[in-house]
Backbone as JSON, one array per atom type, in Angstrom:
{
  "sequence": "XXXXXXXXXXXXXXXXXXXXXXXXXXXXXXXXXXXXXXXXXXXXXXXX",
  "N": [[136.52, 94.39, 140.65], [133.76, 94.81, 138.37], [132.84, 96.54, 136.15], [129.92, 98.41, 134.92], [128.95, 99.9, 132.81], [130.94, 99.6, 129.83], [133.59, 100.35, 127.72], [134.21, 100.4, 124.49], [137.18, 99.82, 122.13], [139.56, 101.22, 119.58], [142.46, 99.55, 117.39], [144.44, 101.5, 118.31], [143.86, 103.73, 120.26], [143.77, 101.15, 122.26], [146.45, 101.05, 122.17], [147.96, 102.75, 123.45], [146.07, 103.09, 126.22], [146.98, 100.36, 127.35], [149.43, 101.05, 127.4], [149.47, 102.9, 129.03], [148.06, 101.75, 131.33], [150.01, 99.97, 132.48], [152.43, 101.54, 133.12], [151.04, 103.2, 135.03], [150.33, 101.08, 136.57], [153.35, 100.66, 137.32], [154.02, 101.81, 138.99], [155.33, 102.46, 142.5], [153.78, 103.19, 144.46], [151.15, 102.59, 143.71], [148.81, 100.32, 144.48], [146.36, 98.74, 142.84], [145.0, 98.26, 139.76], [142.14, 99.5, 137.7], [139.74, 99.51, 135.43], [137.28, 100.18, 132.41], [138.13, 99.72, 129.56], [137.28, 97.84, 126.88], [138.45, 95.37, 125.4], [139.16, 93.46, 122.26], [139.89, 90.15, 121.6], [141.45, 90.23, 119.22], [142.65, 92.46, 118.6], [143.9, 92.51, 121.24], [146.08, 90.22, 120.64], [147.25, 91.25, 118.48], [148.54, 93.48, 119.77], [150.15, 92.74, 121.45]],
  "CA": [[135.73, 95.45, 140.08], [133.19, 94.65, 137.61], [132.0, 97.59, 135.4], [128.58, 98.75, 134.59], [129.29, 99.91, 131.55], [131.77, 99.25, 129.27], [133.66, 101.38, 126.05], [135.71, 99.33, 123.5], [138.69, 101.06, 121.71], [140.15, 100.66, 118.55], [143.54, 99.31, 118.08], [145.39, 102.84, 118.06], [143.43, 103.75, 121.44], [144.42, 100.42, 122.69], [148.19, 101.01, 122.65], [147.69, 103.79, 124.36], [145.3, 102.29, 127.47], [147.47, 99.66, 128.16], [150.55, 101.52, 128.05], [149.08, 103.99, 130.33], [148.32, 101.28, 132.5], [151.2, 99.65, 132.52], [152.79, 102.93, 133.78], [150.23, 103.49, 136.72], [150.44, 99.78, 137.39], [154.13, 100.22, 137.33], [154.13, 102.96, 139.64], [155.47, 101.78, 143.77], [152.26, 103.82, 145.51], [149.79, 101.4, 142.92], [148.22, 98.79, 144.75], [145.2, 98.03, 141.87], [144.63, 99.6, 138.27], [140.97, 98.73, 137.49], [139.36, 99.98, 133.78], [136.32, 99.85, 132.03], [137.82, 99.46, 128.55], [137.23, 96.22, 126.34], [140.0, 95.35, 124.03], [138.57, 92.64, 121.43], [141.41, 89.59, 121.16], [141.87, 90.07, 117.73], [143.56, 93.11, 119.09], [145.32, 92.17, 122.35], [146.85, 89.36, 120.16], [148.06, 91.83, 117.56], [149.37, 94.59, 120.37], [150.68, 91.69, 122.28]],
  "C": [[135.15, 94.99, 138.75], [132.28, 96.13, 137.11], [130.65, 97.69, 134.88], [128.11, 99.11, 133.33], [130.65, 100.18, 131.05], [132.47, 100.37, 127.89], [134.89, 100.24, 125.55], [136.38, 100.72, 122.42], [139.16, 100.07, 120.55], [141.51, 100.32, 119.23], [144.43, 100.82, 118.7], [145.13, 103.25, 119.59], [144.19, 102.57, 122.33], [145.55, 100.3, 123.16], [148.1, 102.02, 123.56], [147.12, 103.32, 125.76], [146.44, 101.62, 127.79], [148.86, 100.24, 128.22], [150.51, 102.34, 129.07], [148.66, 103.01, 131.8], [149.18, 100.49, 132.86], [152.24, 100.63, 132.82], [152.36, 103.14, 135.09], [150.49, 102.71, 136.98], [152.23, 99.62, 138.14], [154.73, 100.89, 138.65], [154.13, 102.42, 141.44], [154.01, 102.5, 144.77], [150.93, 103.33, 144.87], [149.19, 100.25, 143.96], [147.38, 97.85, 143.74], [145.04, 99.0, 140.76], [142.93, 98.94, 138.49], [140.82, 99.77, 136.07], [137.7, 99.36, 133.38], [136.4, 99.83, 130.37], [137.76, 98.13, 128.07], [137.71, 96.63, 125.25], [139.25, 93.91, 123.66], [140.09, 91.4, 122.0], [141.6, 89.71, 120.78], [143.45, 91.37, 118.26], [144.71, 93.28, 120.07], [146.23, 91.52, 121.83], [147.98, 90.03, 119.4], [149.06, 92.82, 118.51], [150.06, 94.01, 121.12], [151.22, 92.38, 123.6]]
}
């Protein structure tokens, strides 16, 4: 899945998103998360 358009997220948002998908993803009836946010590196690095 390639998105069409895109939304970027601060860090604060950020923790949030990926803990939320890391939840759904974690979830046994998941097969695929997909997303259309963009997380910078500066930030993935820092939220590790």
């Amino acid at each position: 899945y390639i998105p069409k358009s895109t939304v970027e997220v601060s860090k604060k948002d950020a923790e949030k998103v990926l803990k939320l998908i890391n939840l759904i993803d974690d979830h046994d009836d998941v097969q695929n998360v997909y997303s259309n946010v963009e997380i910078s590196e500066d930030i993935l690095q820092e939220v590790g």
